[in-house]
gemmi code that builds the backbone of each chain (N, CA, C; Angstrom):
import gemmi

chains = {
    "A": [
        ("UNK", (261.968, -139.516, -6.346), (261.975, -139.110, -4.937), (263.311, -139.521, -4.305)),
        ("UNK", (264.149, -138.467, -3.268), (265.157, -138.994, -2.870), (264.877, -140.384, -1.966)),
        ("UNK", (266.302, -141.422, -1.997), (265.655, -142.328, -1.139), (265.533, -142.197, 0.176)),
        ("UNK", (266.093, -141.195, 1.210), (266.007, -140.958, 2.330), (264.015, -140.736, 2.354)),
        ("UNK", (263.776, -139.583, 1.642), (262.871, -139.298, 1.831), (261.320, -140.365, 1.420)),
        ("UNK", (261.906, -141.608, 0.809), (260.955, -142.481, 0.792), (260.843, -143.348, 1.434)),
        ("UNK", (262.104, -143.641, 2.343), (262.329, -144.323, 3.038), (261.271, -144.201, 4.186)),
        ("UNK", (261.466, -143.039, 4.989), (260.757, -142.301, 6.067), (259.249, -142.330, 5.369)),
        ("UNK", (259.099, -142.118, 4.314), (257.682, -142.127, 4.224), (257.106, -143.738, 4.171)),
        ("UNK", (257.914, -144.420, 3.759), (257.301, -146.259, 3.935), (257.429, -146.186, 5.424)),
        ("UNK", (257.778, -145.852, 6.315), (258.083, -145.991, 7.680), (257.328, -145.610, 8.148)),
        ("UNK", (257.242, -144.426, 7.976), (255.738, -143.683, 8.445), (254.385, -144.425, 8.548)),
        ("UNK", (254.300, -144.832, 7.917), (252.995, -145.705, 7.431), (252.971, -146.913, 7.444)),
        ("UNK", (254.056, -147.813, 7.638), (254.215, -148.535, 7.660), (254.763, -149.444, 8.943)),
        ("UNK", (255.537, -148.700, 9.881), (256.445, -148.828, 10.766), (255.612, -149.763, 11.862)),
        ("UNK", (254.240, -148.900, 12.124), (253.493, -150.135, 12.987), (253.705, -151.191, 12.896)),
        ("UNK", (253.684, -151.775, 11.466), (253.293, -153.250, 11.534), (255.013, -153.996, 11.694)),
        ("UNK", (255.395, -153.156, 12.178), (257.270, -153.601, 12.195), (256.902, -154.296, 13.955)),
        ("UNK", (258.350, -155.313, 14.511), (257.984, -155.767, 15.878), (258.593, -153.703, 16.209)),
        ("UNK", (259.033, -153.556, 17.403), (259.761, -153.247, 18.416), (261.291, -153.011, 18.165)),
        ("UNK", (261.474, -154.259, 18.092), (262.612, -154.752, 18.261), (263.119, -153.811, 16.104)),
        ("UNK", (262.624, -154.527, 15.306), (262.897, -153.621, 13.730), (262.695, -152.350, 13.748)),
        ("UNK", (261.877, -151.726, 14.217), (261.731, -149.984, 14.991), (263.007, -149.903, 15.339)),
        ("UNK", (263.041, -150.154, 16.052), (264.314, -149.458, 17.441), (265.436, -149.402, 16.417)),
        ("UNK", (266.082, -150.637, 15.100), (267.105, -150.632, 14.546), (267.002, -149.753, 13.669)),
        ("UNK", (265.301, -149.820, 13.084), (265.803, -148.806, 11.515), (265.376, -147.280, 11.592)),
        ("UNK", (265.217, -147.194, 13.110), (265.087, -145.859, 13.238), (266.694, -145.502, 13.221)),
        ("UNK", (267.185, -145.621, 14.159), (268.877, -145.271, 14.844), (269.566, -145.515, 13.053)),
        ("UNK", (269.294, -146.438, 12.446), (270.432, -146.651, 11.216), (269.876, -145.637, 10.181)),
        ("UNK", (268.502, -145.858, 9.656), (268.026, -144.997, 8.599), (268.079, -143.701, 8.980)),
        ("UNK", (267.065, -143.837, 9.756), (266.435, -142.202, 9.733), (267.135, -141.525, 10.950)),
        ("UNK", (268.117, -142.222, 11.697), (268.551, -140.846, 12.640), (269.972, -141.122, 12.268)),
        ("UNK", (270.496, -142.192, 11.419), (271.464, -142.420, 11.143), (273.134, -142.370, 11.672)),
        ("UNK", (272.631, -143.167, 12.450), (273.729, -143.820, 13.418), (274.244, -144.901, 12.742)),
        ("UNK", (275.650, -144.939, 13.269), (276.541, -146.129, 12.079), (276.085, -147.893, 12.297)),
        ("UNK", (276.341, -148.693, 11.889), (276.149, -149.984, 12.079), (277.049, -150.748, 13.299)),
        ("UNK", (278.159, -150.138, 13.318), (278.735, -150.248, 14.393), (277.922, -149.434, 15.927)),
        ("UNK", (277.932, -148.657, 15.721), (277.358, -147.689, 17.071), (276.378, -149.048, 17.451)),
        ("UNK", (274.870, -148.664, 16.473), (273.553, -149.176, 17.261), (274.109, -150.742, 17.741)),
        ("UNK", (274.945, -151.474, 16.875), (275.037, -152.973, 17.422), (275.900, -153.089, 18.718)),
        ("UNK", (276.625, -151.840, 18.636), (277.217, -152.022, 20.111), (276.245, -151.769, 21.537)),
        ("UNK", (275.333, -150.541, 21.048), (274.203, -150.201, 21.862), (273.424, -151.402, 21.966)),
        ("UNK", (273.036, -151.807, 20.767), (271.857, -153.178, 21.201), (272.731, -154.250, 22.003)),
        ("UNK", (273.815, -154.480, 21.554), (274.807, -155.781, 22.146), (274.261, -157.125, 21.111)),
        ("UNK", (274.329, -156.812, 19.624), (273.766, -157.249, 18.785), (275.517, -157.183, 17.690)),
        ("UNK", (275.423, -158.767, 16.993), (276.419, -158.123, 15.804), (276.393, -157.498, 14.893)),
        ("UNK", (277.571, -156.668, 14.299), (277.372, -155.798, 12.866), (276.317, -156.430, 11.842)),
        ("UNK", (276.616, -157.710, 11.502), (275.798, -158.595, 10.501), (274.362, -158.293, 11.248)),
        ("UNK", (274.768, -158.293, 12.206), (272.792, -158.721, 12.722), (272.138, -157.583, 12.256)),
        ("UNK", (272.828, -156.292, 12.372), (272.207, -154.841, 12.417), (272.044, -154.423, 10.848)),
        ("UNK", (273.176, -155.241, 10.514), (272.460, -155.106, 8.220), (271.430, -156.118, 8.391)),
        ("UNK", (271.601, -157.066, 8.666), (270.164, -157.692, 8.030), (268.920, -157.434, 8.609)),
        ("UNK", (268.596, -156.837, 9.756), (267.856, -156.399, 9.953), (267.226, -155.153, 9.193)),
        ("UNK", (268.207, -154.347, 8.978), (267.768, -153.156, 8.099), (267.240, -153.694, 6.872)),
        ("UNK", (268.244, -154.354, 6.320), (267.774, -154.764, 4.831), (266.065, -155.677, 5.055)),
        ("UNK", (266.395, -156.754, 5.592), (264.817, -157.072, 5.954), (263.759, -156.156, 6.015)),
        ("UNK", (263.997, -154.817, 7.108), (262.633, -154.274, 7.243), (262.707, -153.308, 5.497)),
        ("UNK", (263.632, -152.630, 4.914), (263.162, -152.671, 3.998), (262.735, -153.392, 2.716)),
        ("UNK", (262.676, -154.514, 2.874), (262.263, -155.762, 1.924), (260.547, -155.651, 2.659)),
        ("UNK", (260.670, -155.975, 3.597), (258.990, -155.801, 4.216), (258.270, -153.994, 4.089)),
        ("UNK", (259.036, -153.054, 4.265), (257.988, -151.885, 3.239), (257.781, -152.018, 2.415)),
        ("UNK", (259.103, -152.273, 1.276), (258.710, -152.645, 0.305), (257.420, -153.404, -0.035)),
        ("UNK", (257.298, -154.299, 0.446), (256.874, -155.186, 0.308), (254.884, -155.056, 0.813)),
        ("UNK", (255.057, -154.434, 1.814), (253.676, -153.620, 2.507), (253.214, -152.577, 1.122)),
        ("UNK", (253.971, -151.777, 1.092), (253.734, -150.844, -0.022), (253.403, -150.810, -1.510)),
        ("UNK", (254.043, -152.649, -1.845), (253.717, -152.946, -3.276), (252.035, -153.611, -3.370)),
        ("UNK", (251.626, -153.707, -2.309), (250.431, -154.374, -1.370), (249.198, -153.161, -1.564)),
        ("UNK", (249.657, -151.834, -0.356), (249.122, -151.621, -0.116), (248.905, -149.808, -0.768)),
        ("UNK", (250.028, -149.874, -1.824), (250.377, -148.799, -1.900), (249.735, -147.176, -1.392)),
        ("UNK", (250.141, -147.233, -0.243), (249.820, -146.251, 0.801), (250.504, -144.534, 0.474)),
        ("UNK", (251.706, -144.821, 0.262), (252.770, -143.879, 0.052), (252.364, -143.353, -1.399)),
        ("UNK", (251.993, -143.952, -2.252), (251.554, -143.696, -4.157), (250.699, -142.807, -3.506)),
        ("UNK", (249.586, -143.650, -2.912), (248.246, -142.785, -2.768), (248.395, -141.508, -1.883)),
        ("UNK", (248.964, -141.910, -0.955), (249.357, -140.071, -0.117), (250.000, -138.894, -1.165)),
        ("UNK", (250.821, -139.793, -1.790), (251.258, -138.156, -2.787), (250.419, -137.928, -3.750)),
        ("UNK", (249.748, -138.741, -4.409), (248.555, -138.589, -5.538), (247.618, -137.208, -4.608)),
        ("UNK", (247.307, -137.929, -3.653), (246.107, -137.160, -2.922), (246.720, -135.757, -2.278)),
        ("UNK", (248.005, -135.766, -2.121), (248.681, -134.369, -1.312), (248.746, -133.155, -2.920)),
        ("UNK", (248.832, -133.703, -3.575), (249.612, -133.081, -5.216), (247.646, -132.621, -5.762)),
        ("UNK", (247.009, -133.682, -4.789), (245.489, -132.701, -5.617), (244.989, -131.879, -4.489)),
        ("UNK", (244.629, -132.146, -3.356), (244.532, -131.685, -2.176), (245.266, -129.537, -2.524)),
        ("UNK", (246.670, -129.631, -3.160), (247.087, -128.826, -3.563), (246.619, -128.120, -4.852)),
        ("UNK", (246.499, -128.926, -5.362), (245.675, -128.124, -6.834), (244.269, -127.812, -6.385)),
        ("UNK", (243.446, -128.423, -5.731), (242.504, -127.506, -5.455), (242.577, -126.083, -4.371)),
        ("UNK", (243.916, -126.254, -3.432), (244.153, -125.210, -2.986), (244.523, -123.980, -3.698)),
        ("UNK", (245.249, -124.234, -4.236), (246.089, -123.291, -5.534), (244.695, -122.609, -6.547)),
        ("UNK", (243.857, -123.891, -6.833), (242.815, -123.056, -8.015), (242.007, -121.893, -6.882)),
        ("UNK", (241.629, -122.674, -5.735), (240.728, -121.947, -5.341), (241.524, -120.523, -4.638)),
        ("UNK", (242.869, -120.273, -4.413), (243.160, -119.560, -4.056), (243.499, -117.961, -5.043)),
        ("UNK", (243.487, -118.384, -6.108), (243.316, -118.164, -7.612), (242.153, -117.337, -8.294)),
        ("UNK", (240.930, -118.043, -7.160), (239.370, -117.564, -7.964), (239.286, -115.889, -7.670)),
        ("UNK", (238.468, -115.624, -8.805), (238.058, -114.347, -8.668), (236.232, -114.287, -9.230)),
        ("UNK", (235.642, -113.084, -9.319), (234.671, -113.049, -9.978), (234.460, -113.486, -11.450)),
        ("UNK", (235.561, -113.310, -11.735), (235.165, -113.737, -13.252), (235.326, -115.171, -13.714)),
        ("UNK", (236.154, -116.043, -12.681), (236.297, -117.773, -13.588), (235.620, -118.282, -12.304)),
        ("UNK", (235.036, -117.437, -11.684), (234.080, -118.418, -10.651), (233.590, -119.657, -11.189)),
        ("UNK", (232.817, -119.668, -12.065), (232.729, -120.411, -12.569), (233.311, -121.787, -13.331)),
        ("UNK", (234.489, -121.162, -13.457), (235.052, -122.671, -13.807), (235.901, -123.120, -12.771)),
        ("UNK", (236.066, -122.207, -11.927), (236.860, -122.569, -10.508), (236.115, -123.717, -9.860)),
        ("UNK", (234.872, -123.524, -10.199), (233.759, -124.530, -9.084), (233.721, -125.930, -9.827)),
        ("UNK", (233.996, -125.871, -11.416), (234.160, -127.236, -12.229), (235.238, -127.677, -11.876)),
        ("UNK", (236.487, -127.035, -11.356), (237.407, -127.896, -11.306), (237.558, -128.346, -10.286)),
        ("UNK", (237.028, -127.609, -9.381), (237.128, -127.895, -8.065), (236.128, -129.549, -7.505)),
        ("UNK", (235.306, -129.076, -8.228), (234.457, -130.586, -8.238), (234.980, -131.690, -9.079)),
        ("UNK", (235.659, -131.546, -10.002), (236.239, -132.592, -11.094), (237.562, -133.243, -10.018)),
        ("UNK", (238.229, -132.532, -9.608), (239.417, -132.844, -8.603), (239.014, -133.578, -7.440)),
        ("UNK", (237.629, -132.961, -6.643), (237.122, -133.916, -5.361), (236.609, -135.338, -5.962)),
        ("UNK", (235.614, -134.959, -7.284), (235.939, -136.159, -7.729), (236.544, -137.767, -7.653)),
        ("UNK", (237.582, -136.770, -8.233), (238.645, -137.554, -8.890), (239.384, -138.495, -7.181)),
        ("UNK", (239.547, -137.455, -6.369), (240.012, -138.286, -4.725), (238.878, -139.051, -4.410)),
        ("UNK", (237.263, -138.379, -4.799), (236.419, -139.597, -3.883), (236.665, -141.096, -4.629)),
        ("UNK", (237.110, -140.751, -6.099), (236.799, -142.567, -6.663), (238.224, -142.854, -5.900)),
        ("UNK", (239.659, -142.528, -6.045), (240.586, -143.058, -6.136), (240.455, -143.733, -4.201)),
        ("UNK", (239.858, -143.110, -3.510), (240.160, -143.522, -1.637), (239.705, -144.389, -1.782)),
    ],
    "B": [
        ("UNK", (228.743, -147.146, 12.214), (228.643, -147.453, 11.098), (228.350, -148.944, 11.003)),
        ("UNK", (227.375, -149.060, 10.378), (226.926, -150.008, 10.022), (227.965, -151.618, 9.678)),
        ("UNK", (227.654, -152.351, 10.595), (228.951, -153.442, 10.492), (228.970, -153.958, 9.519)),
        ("UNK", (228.300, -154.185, 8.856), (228.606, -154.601, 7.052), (229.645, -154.094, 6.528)),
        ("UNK", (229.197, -152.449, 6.404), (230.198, -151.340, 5.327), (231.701, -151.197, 6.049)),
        ("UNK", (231.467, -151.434, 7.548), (233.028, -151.367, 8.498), (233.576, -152.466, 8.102)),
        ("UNK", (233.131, -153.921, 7.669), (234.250, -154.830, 7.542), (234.438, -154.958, 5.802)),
        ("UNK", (233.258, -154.415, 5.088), (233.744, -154.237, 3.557), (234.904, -153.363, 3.613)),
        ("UNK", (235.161, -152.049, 4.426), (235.898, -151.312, 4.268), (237.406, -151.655, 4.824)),
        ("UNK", (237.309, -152.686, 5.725), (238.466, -153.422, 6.392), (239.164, -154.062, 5.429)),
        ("UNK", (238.076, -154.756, 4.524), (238.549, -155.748, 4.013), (238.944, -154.689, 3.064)),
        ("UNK", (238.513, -153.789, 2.394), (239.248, -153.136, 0.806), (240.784, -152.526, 0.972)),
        ("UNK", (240.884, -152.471, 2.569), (242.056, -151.489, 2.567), (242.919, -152.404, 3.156)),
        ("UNK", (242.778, -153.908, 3.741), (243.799, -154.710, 4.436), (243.844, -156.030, 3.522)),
        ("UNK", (242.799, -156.142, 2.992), (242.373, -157.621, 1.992), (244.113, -158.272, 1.822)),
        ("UNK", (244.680, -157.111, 1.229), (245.743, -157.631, 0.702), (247.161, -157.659, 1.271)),
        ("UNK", (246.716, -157.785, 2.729), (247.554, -158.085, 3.554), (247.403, -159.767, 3.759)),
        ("UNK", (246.484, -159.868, 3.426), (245.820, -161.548, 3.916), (246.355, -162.374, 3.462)),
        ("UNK", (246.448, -163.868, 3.461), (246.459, -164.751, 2.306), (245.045, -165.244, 1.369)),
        ("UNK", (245.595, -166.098, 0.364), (244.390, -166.117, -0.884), (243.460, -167.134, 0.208)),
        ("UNK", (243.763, -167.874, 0.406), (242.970, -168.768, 1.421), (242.329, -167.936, 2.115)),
        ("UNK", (242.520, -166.736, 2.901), (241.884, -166.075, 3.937), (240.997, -165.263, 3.177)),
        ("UNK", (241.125, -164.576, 1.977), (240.868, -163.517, 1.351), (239.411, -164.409, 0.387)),
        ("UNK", (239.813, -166.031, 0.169), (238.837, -166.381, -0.436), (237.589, -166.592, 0.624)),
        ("UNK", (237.747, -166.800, 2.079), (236.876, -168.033, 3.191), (235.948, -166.047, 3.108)),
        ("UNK", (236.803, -165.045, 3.015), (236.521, -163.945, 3.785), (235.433, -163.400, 3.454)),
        ("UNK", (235.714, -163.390, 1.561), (234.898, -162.930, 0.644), (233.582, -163.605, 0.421)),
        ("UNK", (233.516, -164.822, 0.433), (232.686, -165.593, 0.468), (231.558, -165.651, 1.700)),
        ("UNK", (231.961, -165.820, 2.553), (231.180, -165.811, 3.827), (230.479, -164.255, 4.744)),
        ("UNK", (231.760, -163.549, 3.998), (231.024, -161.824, 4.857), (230.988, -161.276, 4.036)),
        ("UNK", (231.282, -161.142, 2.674), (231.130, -160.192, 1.667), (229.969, -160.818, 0.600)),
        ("UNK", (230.095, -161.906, 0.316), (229.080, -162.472, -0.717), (228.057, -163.291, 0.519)),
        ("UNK", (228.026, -163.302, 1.362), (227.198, -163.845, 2.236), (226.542, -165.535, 2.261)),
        ("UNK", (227.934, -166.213, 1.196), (227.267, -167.516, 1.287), (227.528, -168.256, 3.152)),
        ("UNK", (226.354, -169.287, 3.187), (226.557, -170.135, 3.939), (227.876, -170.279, 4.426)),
        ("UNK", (228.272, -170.692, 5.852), (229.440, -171.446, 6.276), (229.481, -172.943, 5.271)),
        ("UNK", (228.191, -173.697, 5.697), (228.230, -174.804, 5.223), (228.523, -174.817, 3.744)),
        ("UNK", (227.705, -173.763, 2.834), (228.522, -173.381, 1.519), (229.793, -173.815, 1.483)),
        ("UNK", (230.585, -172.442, 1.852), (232.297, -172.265, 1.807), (232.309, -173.920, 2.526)),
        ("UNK", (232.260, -174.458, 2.873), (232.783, -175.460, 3.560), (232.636, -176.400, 2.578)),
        ("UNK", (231.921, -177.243, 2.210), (231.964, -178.179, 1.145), (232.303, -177.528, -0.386)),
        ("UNK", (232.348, -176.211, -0.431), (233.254, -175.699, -2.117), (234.701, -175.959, -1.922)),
        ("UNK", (235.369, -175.712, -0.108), (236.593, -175.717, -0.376), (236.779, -177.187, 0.557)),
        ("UNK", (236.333, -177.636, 0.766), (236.534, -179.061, 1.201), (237.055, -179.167, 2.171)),
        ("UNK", (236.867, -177.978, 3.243), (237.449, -178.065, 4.566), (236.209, -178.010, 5.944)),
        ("UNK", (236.118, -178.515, 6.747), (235.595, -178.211, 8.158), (233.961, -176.954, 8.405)),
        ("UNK", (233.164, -177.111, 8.886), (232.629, -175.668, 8.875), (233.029, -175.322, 10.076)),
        ("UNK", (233.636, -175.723, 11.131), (234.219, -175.173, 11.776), (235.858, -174.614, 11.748)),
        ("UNK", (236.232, -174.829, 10.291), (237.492, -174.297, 9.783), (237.139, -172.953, 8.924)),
        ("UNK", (235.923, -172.903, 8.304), (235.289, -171.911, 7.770), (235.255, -170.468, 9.406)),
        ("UNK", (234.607, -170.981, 9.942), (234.127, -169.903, 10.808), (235.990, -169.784, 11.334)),
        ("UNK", (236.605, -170.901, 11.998), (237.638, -170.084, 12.620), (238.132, -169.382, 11.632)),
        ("UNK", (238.420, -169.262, 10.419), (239.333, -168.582, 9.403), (238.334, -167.156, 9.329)),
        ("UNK", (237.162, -167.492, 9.578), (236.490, -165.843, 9.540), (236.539, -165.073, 10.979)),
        ("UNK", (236.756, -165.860, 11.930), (236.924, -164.932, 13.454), (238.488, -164.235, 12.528)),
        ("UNK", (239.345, -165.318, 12.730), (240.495, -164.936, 12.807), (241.035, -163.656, 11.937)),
        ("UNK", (240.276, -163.641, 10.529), (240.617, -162.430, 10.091), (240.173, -161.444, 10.271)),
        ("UNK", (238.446, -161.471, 10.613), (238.023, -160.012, 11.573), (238.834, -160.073, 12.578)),
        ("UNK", (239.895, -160.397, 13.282), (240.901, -160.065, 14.276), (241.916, -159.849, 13.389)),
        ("UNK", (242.239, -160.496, 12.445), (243.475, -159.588, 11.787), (242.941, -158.157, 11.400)),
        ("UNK", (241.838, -158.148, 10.567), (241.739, -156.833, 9.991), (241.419, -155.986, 11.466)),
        ("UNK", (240.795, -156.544, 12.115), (240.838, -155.244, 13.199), (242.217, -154.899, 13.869)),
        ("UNK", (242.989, -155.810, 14.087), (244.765, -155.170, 14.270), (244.855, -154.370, 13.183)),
        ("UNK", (245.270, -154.572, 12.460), (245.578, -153.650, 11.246), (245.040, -152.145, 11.945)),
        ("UNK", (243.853, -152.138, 11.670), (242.823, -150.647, 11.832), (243.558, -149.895, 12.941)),
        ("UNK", (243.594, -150.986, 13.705), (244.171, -150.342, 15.159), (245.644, -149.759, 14.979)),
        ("UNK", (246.217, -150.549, 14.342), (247.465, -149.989, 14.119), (248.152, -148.845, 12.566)),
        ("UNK", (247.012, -148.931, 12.152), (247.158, -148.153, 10.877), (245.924, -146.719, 10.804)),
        ("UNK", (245.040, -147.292, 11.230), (243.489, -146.917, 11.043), (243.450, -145.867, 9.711)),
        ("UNK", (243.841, -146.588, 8.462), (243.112, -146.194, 7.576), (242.273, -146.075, 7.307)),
        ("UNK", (240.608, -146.842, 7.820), (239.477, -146.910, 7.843), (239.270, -145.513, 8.365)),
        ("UNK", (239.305, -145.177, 9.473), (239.618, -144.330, 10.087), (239.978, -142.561, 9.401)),
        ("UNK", (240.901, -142.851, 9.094), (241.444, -141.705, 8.027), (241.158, -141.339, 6.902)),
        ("UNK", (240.289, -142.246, 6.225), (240.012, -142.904, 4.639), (238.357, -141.890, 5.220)),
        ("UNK", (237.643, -142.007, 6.174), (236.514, -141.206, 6.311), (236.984, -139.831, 6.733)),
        ("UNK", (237.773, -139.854, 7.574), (237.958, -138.087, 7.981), (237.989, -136.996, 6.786)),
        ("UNK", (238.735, -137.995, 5.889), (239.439, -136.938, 4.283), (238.446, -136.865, 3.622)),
        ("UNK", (237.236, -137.897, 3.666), (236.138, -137.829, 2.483), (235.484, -136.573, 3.022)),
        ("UNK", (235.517, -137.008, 4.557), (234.353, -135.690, 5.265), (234.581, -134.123, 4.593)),
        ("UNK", (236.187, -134.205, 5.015), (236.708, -133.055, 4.295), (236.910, -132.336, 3.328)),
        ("UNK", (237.304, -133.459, 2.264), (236.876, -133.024, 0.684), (235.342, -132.587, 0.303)),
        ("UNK", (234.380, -133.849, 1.211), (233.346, -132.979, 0.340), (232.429, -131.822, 1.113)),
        ("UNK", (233.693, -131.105, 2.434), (233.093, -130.166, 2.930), (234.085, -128.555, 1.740)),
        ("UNK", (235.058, -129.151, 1.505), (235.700, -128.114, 0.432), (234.687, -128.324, -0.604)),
        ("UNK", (234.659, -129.821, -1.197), (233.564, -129.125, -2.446), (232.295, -128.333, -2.307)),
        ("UNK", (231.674, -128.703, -1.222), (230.269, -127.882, -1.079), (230.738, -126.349, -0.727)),
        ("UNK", (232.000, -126.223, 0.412), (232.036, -124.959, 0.576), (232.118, -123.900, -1.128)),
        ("UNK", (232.724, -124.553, -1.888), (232.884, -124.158, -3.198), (232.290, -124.172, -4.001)),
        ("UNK", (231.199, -125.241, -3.881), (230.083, -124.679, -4.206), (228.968, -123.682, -4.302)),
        ("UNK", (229.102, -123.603, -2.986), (228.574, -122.394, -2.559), (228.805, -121.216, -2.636)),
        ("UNK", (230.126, -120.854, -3.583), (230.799, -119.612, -3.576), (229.846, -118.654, -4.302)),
        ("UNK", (230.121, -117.381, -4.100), (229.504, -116.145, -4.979), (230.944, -115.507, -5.028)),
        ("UNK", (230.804, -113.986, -5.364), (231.295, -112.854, -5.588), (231.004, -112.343, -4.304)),
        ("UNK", (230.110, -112.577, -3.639), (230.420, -111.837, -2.269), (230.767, -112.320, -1.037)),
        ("UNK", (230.159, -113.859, -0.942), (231.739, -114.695, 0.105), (233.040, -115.539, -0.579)),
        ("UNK", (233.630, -114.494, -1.623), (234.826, -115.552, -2.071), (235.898, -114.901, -1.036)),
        ("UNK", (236.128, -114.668, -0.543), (237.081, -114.091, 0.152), (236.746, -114.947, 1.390)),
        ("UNK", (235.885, -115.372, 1.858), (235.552, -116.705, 3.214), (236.193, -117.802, 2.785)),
        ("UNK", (235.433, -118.320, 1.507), (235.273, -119.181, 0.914), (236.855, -119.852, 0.852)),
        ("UNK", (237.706, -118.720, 0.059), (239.110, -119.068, 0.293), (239.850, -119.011, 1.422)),
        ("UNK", (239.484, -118.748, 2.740), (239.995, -118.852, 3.503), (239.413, -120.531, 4.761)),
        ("UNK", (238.170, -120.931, 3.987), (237.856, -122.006, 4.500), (238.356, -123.261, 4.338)),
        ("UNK", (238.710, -122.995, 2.506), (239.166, -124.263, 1.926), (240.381, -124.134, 2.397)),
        ("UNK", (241.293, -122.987, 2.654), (243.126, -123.041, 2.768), (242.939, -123.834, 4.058)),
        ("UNK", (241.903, -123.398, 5.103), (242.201, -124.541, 6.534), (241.485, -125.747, 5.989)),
        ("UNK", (240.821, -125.652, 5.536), (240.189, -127.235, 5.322), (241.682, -128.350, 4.566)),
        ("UNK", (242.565, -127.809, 3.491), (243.048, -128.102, 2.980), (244.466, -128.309, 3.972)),
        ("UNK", (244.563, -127.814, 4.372), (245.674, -127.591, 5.950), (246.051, -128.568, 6.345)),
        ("UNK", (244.726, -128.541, 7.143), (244.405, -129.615, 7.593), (244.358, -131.224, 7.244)),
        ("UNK", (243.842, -131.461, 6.383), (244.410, -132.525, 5.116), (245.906, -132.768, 5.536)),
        ("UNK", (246.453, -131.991, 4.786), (247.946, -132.078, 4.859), (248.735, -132.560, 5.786)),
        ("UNK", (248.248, -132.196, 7.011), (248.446, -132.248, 8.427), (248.596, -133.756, 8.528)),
        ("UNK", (247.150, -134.307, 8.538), (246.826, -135.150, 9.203), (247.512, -136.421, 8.015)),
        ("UNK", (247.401, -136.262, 6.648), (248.426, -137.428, 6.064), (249.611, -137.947, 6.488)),
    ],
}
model = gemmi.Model(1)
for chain_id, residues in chains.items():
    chain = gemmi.Chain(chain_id)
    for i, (resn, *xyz) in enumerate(residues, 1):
        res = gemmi.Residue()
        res.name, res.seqid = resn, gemmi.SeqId(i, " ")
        for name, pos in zip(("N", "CA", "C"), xyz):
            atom = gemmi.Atom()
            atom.name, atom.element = name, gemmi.Element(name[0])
            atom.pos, atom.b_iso = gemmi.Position(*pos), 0.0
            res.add_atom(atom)
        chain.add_residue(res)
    model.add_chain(chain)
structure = gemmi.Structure()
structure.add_model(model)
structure.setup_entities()
């Protein structure tokens, strides 16, 4: 996965449990990507302050995520969520029938893993 | 929902936000249902250190919920999956053409809301 795009997704899910104050930085640096200079001049914060902050909050997704792995489980569940879209979009009269096995083998498979 | 299954379910999806100390007073006292006074003389602390360590984490796990509400989300998706499986169950040859148009919003929707 690119890292931008995993980034934003630990954030996503994760970002609540950040103060305010780690929001406000690793939004502007990561994800809307404003320089280290800019936001620390905006906050009235030093350059150093505005890396370690970043690096911190991603040590703490990390760190939420090796926990709680939230982000694993959203794509597990988006990637089947899709395969049962795809089969069932697929069915016809004739694999009706096995359309409905897989379709149940797949819900399955999400009810044990939630 | 029944306050039992709401704080089993707190606990499966935040447990491991906790510490082992919290995760042990937690398990013990609301999940295995021993005594305060139990937990209290196994771990050699207070029974009034028992109970505060159990307020305190039904207040952690309920922050969490509040700020994550996986509990929350973790039921909406089941609702949903097993309204796709039954709808698909239910399929014939003469509502597959519903049928696939129920699961594509049911499935949508999903998507959406992850």
């Amino acid at each position: 996965m690119e890292a931008f795009v995993e980034k934003a997704l630990l954030y996503d899910f994760y970002g609540e449990l950040l103060t305010e104050h780690q929001r406000e930085i690793y939004e502007d640096v990561v994800l809307n990507d404003y320089s280290i200079s800019e936001v620390a001049a905006e906050l009235g914060i030093s350059r150093q302050g505005v890396h370690d902050q970043v690096k911190r909050v991603d040590k703490l997704l990390a760190g939420y995520e090796e926990r709680l792995m939230l982000v694993k489980r959203f794509l597990d569940l988006k990637a089947k969520v899709g395969r049962i879209r795809e089969t069932v979009s697929g069915c016809t009269a004739d694999n009706l029938e096995e359309v409905k096995k897989t379709v149940a083998e797949i819900s399955d498979s999400i009810m044990e893993e939630l």
